[in-house]
CHARMM-style PDB file with segment names, atoms N, HN, CA, C and O in Angstrom:
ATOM      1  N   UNK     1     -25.239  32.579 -58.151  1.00  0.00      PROA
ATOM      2  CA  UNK     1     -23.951  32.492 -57.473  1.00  0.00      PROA
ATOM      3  C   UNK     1     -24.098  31.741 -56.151  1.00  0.00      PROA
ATOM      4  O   UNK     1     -23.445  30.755 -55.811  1.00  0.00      PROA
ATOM      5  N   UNK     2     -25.138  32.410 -55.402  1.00  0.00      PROA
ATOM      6  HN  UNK     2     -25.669  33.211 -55.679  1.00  0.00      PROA
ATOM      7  CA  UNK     2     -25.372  31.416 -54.067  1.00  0.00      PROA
ATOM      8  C   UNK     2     -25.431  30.069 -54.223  1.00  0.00      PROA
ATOM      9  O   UNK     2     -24.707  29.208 -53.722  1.00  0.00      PROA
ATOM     10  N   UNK     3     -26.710  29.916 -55.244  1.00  0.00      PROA
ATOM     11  HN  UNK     3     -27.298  30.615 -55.651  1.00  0.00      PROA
ATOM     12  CA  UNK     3     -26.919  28.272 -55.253  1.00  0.00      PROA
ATOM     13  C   UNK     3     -25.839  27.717 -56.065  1.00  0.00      PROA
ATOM     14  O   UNK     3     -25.821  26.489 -55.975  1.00  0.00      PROA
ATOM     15  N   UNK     4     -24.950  28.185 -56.813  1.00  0.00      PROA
ATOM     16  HN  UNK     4     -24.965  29.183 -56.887  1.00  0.00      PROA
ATOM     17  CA  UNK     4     -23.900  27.396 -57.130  1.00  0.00      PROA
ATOM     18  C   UNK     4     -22.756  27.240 -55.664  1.00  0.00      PROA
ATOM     19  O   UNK     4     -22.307  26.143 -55.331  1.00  0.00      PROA
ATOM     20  N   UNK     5     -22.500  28.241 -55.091  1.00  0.00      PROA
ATOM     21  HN  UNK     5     -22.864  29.132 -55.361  1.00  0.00      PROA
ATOM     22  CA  UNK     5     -21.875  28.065 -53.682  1.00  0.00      PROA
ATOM     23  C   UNK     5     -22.219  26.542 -52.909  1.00  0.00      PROA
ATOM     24  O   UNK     5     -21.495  25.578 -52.660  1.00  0.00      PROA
ATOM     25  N   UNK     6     -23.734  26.827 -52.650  1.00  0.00      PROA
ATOM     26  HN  UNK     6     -24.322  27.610 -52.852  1.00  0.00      PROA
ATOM     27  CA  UNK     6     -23.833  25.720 -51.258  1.00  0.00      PROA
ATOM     28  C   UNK     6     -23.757  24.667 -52.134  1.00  0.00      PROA
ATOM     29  O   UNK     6     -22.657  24.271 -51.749  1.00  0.00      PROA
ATOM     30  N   UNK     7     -24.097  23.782 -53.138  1.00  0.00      PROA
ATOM     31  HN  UNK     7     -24.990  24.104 -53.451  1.00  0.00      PROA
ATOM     32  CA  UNK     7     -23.623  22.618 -53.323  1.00  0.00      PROA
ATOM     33  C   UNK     7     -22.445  22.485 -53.410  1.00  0.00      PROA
ATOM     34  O   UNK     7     -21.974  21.512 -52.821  1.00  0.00      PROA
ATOM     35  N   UNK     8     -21.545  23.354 -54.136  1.00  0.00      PROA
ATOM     36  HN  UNK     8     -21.928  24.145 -54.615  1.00  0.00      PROA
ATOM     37  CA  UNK     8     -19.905  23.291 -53.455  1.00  0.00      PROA
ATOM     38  C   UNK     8     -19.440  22.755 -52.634  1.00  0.00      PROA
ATOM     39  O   UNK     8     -18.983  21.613 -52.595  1.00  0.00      PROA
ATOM     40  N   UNK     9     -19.547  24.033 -51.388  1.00  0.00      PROA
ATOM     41  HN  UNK     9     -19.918  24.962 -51.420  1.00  0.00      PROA
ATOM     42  CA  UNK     9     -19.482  23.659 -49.710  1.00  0.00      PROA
ATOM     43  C   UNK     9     -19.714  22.741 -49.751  1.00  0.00      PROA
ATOM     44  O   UNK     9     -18.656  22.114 -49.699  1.00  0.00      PROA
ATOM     45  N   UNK    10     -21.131  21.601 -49.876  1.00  0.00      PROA
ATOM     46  HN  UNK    10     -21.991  22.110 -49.918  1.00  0.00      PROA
ATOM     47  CA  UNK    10     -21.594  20.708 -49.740  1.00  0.00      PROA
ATOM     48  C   UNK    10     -20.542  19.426 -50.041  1.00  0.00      PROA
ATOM     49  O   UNK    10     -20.474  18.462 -49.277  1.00  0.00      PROA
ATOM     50  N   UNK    11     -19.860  19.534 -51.070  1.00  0.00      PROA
ATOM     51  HN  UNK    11     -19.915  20.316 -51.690  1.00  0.00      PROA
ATOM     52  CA  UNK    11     -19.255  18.677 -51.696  1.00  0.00      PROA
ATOM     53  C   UNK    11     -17.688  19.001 -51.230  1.00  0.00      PROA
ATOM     54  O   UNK    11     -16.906  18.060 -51.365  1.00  0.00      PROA
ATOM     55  N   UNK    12     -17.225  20.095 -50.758  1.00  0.00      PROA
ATOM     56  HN  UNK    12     -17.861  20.859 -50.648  1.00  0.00      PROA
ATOM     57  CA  UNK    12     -16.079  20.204 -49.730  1.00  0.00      PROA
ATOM     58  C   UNK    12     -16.229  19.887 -49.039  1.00  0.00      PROA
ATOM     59  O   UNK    12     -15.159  19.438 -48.630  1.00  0.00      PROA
ATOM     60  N   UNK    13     -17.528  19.581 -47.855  1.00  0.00      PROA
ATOM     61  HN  UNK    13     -18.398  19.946 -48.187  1.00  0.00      PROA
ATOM     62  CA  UNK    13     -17.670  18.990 -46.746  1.00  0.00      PROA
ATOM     63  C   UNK    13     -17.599  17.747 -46.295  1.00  0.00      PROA
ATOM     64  O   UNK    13     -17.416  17.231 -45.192  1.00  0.00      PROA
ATOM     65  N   UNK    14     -17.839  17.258 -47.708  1.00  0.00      PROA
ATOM     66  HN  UNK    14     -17.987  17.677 -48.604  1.00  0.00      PROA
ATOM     67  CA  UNK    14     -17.998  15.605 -47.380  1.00  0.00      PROA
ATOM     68  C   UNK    14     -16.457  14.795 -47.662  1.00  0.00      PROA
ATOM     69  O   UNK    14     -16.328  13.666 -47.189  1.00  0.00      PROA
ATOM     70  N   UNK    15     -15.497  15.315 -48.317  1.00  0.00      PROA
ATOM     71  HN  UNK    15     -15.601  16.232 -48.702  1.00  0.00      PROA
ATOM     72  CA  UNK    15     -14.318  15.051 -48.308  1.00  0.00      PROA
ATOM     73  C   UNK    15     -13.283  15.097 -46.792  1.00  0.00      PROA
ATOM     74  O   UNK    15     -12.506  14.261 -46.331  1.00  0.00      PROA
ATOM     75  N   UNK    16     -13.630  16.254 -46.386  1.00  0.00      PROA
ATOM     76  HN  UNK    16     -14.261  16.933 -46.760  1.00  0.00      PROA
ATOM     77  CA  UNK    16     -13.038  16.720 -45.401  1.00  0.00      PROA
ATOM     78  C   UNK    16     -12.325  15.786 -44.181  1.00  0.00      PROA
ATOM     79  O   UNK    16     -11.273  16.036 -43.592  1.00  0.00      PROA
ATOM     80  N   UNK    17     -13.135  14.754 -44.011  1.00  0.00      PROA
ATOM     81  HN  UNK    17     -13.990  14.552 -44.490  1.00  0.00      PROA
ATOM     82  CA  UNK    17     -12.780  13.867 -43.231  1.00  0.00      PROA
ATOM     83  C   UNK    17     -11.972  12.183 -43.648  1.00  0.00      PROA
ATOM     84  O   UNK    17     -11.230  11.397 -43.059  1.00  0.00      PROA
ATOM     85  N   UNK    18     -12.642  12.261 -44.989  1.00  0.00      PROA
ATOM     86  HN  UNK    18     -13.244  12.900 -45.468  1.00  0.00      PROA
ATOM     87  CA  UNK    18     -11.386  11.478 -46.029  1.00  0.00      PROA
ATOM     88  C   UNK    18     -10.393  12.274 -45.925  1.00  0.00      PROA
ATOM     89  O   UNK    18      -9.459  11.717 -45.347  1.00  0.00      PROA
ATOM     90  N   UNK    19     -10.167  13.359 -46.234  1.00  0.00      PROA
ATOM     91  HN  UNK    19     -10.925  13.812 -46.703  1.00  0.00      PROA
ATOM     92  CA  UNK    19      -8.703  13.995 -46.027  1.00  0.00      PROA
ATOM     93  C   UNK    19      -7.905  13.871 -44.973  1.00  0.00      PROA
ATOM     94  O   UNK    19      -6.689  13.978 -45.132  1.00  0.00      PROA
ATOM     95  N   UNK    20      -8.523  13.592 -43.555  1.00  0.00      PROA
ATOM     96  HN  UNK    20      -9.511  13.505 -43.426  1.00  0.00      PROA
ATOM     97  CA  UNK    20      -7.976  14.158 -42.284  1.00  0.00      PROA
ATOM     98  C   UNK    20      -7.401  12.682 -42.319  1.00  0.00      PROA
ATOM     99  O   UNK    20      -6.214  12.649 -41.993  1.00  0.00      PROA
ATOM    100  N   UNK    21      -8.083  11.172 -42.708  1.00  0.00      PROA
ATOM    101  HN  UNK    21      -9.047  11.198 -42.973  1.00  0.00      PROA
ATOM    102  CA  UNK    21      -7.921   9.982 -42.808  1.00  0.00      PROA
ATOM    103  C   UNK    21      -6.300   9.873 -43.552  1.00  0.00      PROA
ATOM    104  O   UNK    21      -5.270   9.537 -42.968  1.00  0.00      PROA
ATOM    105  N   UNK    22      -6.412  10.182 -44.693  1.00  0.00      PROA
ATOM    106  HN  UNK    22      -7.248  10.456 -45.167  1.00  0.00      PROA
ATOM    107  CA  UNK    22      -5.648  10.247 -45.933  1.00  0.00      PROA
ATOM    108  C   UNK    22      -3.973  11.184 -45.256  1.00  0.00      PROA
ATOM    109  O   UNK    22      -2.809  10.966 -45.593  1.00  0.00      PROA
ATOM    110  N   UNK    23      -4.379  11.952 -44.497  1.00  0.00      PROA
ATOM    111  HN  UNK    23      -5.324  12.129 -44.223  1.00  0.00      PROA
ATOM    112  CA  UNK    23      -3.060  12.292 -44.385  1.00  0.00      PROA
ATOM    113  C   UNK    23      -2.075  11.473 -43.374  1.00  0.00      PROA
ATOM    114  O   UNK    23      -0.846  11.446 -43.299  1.00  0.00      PROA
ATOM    115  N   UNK    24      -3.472  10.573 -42.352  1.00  0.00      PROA
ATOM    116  HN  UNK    24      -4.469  10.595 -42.412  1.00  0.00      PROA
ATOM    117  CA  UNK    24      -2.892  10.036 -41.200  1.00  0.00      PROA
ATOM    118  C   UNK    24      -1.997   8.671 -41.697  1.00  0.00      PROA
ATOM    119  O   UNK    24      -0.931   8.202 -41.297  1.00  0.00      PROA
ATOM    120  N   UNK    25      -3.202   8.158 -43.041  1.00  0.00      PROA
ATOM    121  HN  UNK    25      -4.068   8.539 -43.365  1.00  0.00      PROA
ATOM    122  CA  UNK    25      -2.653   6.529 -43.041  1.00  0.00      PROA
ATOM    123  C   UNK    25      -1.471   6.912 -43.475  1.00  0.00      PROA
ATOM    124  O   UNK    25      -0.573   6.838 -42.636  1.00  0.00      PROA
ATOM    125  N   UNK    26      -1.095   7.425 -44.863  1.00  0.00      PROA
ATOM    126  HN  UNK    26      -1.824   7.486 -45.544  1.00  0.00      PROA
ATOM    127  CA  UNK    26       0.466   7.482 -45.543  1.00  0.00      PROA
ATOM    128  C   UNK    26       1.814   7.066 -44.382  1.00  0.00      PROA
ATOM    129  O   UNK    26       2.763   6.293 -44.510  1.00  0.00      PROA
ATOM    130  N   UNK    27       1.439   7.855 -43.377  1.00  0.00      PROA
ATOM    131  HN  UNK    27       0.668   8.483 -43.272  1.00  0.00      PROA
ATOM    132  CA  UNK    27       2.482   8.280 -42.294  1.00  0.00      PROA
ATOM    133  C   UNK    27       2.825   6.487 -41.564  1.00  0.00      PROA
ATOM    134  O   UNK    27       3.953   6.105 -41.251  1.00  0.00      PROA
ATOM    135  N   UNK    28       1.385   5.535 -41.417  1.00  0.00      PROA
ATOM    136  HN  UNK    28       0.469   5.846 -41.671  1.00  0.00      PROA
ATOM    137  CA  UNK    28       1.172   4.441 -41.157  1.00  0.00      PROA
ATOM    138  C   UNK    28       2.018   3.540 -42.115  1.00  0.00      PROA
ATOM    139  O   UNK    28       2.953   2.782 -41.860  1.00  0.00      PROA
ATOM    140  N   UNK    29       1.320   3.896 -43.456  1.00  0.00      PROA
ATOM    141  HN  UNK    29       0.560   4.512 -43.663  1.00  0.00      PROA
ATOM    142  CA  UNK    29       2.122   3.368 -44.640  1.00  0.00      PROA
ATOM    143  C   UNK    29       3.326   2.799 -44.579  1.00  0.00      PROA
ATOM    144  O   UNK    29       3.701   1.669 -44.265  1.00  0.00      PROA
ATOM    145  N   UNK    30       3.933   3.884 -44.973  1.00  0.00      PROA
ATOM    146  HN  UNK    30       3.628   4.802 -45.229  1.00  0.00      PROA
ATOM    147  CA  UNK    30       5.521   3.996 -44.580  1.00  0.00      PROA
ATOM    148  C   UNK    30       6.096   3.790 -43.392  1.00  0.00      PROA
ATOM    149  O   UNK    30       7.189   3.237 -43.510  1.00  0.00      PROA
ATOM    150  N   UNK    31       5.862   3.962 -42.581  1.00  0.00      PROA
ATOM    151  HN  UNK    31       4.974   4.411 -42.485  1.00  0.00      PROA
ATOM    152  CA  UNK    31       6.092   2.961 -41.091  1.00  0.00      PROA
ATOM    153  C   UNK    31       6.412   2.057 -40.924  1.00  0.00      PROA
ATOM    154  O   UNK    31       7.494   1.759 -40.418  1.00  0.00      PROA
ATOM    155  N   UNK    32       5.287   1.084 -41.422  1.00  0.00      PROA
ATOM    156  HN  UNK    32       4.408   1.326 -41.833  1.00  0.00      PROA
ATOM    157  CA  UNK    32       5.057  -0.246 -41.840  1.00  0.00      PROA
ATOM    158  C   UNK    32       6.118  -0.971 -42.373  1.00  0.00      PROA
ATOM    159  O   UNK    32       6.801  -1.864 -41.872  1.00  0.00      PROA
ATOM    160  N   UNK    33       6.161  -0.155 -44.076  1.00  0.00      PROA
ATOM    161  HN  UNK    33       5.606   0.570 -44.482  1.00  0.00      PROA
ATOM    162  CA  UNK    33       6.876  -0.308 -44.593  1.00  0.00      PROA
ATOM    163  C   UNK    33       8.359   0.081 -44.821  1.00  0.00      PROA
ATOM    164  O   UNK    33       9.034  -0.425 -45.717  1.00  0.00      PROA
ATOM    165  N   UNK    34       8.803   0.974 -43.990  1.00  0.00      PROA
ATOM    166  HN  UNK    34       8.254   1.386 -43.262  1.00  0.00      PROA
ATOM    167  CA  UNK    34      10.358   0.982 -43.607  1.00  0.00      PROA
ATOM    168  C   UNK    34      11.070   0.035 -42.291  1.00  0.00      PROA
ATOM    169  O   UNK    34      12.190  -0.366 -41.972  1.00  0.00      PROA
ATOM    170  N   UNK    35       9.597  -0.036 -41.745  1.00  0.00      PROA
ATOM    171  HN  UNK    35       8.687   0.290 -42.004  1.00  0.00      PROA
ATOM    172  CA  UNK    35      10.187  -1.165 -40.352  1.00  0.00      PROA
ATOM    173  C   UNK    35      10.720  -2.559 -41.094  1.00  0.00      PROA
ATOM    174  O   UNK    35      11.849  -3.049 -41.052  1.00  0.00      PROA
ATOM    175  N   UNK    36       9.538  -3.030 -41.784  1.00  0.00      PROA
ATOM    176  HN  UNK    36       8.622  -2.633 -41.819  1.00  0.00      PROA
ATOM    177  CA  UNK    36       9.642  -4.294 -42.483  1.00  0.00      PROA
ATOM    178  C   UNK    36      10.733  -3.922 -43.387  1.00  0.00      PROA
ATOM    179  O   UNK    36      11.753  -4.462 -42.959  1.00  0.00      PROA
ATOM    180  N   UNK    37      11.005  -3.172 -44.555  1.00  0.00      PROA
ATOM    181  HN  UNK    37      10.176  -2.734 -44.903  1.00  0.00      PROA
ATOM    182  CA  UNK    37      12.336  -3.054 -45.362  1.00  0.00      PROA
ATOM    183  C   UNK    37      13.737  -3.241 -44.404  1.00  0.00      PROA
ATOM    184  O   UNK    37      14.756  -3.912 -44.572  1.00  0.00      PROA
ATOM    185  N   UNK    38      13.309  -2.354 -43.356  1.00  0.00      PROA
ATOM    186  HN  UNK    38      12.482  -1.809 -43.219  1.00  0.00      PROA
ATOM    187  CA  UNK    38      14.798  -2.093 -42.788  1.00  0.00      PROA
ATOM    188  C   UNK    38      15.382  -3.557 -41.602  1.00  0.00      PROA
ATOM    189  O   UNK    38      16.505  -3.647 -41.105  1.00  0.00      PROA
ATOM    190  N   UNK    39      14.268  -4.497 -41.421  1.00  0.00      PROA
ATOM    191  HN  UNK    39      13.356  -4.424 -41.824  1.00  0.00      PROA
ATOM    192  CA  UNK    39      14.376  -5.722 -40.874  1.00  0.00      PROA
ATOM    193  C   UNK    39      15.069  -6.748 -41.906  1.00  0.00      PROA
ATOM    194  O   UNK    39      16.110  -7.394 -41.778  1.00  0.00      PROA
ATOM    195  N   UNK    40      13.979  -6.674 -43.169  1.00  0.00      PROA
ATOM    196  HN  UNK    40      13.134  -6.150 -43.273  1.00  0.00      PROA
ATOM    197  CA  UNK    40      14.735  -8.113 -44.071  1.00  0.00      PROA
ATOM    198  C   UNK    40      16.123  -7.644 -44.731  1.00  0.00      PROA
ATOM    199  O   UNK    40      16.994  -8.234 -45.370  1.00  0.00      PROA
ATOM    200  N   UNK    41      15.924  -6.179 -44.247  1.00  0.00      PROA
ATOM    201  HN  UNK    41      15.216  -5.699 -43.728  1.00  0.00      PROA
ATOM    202  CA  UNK    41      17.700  -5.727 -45.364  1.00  0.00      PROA
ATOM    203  C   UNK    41      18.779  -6.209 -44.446  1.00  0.00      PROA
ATOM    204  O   UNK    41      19.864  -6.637 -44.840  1.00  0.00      PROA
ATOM    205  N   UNK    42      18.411  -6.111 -43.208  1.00  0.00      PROA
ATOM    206  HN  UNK    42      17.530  -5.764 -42.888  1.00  0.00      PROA
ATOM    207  CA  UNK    42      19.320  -6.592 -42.295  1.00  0.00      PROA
ATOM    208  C   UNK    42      19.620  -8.466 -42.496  1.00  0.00      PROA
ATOM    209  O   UNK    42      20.708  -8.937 -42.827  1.00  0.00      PROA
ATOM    210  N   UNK    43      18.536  -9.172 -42.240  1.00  0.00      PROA
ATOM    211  HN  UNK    43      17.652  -8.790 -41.970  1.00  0.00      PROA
ATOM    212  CA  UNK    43      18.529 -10.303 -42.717  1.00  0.00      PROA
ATOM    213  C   UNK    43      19.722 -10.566 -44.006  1.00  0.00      PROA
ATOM    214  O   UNK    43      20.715 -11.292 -43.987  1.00  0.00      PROA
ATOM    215  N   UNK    44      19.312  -9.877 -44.857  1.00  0.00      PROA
ATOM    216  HN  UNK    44      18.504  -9.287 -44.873  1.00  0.00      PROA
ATOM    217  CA  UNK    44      20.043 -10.469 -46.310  1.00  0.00      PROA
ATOM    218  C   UNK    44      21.312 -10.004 -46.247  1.00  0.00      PROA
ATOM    219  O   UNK    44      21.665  -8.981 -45.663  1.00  0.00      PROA
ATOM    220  N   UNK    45      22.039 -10.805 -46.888  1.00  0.00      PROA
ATOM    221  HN  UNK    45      21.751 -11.637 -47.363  1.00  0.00      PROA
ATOM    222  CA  UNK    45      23.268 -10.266 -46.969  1.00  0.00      PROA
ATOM    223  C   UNK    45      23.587  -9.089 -47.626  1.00  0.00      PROA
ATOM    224  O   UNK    45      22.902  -8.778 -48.600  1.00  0.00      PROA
ATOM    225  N   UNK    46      24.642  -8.267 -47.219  1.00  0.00      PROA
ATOM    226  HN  UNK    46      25.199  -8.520 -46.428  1.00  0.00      PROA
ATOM    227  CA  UNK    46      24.915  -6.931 -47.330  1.00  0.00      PROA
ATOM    228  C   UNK    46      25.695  -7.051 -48.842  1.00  0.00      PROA
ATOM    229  O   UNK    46      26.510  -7.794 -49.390  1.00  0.00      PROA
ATOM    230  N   UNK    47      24.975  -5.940 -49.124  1.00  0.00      PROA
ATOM    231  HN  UNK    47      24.313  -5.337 -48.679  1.00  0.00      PROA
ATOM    232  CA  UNK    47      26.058  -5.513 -50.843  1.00  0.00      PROA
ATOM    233  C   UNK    47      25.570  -4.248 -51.008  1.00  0.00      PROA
ATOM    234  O   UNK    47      24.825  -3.662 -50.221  1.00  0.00      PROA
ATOM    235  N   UNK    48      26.032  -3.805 -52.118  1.00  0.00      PROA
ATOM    236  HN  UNK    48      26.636  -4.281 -52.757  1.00  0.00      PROA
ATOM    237  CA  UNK    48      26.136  -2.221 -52.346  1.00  0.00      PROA
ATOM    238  C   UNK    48      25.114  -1.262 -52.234  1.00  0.00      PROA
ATOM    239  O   UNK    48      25.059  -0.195 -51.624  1.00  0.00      PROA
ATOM    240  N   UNK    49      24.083  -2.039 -53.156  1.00  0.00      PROA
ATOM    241  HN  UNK    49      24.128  -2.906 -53.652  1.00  0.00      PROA
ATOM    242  CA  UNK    49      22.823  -1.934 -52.842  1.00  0.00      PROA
ATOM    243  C   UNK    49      21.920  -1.536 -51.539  1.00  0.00      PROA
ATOM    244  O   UNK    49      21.385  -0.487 -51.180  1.00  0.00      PROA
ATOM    245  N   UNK    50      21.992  -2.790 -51.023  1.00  0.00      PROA
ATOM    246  HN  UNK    50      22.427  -3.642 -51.314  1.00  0.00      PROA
ATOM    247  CA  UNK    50      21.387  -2.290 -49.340  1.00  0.00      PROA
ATOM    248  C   UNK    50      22.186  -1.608 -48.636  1.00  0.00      PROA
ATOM    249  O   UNK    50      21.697  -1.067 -47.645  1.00  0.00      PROA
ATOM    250  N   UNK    51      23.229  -1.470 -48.832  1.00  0.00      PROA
ATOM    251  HN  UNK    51      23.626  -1.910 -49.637  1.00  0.00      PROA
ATOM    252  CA  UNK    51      24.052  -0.371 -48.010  1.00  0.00      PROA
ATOM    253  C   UNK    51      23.672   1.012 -48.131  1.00  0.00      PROA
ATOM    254  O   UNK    51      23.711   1.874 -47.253  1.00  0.00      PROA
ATOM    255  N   UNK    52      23.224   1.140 -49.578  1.00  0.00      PROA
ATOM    256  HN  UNK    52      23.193   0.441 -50.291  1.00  0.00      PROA
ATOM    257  CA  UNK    52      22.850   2.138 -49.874  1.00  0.00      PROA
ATOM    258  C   UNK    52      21.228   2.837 -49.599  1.00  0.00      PROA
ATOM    259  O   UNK    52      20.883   4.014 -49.493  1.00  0.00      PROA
ATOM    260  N   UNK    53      20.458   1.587 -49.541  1.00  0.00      PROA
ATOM    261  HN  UNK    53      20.739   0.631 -49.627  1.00  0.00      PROA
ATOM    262  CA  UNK    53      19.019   1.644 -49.519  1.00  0.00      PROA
ATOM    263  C   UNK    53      18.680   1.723 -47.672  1.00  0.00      PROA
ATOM    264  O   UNK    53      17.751   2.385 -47.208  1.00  0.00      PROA
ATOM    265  N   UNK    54      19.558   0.980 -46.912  1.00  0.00      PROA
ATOM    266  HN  UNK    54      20.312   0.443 -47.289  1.00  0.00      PROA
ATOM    267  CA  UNK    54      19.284   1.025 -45.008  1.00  0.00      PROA
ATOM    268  C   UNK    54      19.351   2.517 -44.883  1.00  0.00      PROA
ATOM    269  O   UNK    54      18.462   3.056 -44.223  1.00  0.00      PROA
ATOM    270  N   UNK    55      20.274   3.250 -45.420  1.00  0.00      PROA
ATOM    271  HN  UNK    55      20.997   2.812 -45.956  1.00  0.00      PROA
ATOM    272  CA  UNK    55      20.069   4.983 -44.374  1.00  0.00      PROA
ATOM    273  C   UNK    55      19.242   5.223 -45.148  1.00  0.00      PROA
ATOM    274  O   UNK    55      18.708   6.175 -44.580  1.00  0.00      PROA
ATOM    275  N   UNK    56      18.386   5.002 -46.575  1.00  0.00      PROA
ATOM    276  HN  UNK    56      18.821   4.228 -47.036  1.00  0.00      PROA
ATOM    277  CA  UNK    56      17.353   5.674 -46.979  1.00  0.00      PROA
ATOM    278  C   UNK    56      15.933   5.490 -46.113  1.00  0.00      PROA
ATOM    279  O   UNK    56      15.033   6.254 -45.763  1.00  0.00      PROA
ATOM    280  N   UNK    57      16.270   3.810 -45.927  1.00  0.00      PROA
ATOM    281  HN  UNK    57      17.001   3.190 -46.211  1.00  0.00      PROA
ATOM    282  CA  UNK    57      15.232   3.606 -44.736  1.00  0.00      PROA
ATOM    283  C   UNK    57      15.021   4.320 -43.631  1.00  0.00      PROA
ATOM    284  O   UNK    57      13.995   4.800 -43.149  1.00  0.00      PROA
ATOM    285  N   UNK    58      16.336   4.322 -43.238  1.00  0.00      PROA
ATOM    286  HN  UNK    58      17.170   3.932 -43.629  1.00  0.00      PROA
ATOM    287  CA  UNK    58      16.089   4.674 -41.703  1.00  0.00      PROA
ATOM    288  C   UNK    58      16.069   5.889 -41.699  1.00  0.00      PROA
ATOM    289  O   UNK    58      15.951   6.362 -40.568  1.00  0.00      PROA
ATOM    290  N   UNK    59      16.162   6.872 -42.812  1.00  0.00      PROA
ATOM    291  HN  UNK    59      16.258   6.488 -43.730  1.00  0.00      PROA
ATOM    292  CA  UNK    59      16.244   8.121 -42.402  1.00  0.00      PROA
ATOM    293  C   UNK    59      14.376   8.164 -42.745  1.00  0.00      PROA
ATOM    294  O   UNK    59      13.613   8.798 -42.016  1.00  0.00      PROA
ATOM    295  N   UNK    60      13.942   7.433 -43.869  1.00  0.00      PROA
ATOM    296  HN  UNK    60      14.562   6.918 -44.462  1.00  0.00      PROA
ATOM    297  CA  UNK    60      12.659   7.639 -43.776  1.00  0.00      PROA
ATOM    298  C   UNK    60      11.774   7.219 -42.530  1.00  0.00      PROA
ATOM    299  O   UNK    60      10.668   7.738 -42.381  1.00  0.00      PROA
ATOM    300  N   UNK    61      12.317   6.170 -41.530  1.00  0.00      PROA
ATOM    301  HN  UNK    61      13.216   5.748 -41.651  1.00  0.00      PROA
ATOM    302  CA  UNK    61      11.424   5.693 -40.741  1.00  0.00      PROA
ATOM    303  C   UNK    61      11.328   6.739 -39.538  1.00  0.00      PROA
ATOM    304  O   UNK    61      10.392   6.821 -38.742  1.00  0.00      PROA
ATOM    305  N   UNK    62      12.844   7.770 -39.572  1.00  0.00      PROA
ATOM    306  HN  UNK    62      13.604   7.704 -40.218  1.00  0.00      PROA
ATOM    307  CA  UNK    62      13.050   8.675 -38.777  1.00  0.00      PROA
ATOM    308  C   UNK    62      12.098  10.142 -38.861  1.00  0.00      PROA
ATOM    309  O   UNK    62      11.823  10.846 -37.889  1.00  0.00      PROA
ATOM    310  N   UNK    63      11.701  10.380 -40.227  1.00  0.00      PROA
ATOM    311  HN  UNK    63      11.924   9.808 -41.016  1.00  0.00      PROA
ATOM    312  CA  UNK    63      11.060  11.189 -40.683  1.00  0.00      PROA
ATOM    313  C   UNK    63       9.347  11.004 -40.472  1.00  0.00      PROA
ATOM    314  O   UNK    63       8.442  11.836 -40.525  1.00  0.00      PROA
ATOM    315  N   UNK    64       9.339   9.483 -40.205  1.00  0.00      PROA
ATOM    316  HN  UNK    64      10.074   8.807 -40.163  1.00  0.00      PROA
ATOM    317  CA  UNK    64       7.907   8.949 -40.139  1.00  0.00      PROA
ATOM    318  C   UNK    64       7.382   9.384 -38.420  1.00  0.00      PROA
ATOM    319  O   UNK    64       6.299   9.775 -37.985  1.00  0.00      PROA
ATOM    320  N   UNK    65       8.762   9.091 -37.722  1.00  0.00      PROA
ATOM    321  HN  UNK    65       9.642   8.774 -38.075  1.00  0.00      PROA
ATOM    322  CA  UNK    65       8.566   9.214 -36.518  1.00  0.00      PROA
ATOM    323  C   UNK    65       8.291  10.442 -36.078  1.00  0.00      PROA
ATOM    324  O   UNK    65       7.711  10.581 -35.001  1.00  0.00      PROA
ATOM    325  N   UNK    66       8.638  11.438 -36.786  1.00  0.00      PROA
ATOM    326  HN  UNK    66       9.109  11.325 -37.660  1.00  0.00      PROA
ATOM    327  CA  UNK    66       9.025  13.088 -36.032  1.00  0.00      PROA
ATOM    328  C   UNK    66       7.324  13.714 -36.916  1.00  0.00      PROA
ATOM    329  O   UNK    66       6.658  14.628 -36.431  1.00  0.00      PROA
ATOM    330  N   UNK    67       6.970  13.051 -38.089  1.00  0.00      PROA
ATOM    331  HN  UNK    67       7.511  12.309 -38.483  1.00  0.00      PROA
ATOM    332  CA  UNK    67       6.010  13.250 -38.500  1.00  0.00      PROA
ATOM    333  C   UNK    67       4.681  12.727 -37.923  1.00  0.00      PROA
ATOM    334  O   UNK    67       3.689  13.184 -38.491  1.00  0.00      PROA
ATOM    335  N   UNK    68       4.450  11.857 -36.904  1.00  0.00      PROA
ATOM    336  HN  UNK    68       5.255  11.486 -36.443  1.00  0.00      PROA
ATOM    337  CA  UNK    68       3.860  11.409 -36.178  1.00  0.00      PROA
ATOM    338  C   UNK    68       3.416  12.218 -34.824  1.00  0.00      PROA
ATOM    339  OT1 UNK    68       2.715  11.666 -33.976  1.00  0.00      PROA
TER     340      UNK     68
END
């Protein structure tokens, strides 16, 4: 039981800091990518579509922010 334990641990340990990485970039991700969406939607001309897709943006870029 022990020696099945510590290689475990062992192998939880080494993730641990990929994880701490992994939760930060997403937040980057999407950032990124709602700044840039919510710029060229503005650019293009407006139709039903992007009307519909800008508050999805911006509520996500808003969510990115408070998640930050």
């Amino acid at each position: 039981m022990g020696a099945r334990q510590a290689p475990y641990g062992a192998f939880v340990g080494i993730p641990s800091p990929l994880l701490a990485i992994s939760d930060t970039v997403p937040w980057i991700i999407i950032k990124a990518i709602s700044t840039f969406l919510s710029f060229t939607v503005f650019r293009i001309a407006f139709c039903p579509l992007y009307l519909t897709f800008v508050p999805i943006v911006l509520i996500l870029s808003l969510l990115s922010l408070i998640g930050s």
